[in-house]
C-alpha positions in Angstrom: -17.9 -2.6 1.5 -17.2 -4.3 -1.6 -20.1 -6.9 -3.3 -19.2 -9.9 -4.7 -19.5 -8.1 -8.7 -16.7 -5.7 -7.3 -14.8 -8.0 -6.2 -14.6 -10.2 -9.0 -13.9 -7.3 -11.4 -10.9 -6.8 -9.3 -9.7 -10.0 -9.2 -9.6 -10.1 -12.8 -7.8 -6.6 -12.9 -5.2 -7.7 -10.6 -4.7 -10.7 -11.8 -1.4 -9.9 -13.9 0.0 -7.6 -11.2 3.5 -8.4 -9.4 2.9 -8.2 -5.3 4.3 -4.7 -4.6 4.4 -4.9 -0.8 6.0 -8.1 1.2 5.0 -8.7 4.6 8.0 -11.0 6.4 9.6 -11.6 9.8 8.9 -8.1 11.1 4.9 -8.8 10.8 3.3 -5.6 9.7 5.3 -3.1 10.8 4.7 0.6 10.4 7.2 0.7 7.7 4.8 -2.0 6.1 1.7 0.1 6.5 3.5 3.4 5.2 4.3 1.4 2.1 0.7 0.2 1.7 -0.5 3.6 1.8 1.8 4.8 -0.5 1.4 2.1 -3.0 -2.6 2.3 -2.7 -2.2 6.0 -3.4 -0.9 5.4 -6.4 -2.1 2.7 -7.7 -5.7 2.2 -5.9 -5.3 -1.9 -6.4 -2.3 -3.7 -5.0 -1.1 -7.1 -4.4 0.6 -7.9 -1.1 2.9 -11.1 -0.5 3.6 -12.9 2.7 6.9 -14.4 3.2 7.6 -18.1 5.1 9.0 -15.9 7.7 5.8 -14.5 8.6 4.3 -15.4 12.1 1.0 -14.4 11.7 -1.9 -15.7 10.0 -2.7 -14.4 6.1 -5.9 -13.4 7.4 -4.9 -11.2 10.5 -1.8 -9.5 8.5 -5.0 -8.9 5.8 -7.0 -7.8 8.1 -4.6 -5.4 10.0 -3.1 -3.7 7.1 -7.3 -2.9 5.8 -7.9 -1.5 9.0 -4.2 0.3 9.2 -4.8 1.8 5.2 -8.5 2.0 5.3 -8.1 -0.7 2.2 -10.9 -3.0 0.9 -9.6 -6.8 0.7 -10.3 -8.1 -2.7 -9.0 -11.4 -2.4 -6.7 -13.8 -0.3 -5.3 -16.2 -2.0 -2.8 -18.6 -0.9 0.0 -16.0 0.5 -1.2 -13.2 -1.5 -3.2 -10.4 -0.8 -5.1 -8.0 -3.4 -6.6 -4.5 -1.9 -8.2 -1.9 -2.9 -8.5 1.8 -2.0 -10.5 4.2 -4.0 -7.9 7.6 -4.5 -9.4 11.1 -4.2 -9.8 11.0 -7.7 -10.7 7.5 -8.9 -8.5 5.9 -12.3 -10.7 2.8 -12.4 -14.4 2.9 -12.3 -16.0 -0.3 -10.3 -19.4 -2.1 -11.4 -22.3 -0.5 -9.9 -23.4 -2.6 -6.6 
């Protein structure tokens, strides 16, 4: 579980990032959540937009894809998601709790 410190600090790093996954008519898919956990892999914070097209709430598509990628959400705003998923071996070292 993220605390509110965390959280903020990764706002601020994600900030400038382009969303790398986009959730759209086909909800979140497995193809969706196989993407995510590549991506997070890789890049341990991700942003993650949700098209028009999308039928379910921002919250449950965030919520499904954290449970689905054993991701942290960061932040929902608007149509955007941010999450975060520590790698084996961390790139980016979080503010103590």
């Amino acid at each position: 579980m993220l605390s509110g410190k965390q959280k903020r600090f990764l706002r601020a790093l994600g900030h400038g990032l382009k969303p790398v996954i986009t959730v759209g008519k086909s909800d979140v898919s497995e193809a969706v959540i196989r993407e995510t956990n590549e991506a997070l892999e890789s890049h341990e914070l991700i942003k993650v937009k949700i098209l028009e097209s999308c039928l379910i709430d921002r919250h449950e598509v965030a919520e499904e894809l954290c449970n689905a990628a054993g991701a942290e959400l960061a932040q929902v705003l608007g149509r955007t998601l941010l999450l975060y998923r520590a790698a084996k071996e961390p790139r980016m070292e979080l503010p103590k709790k």
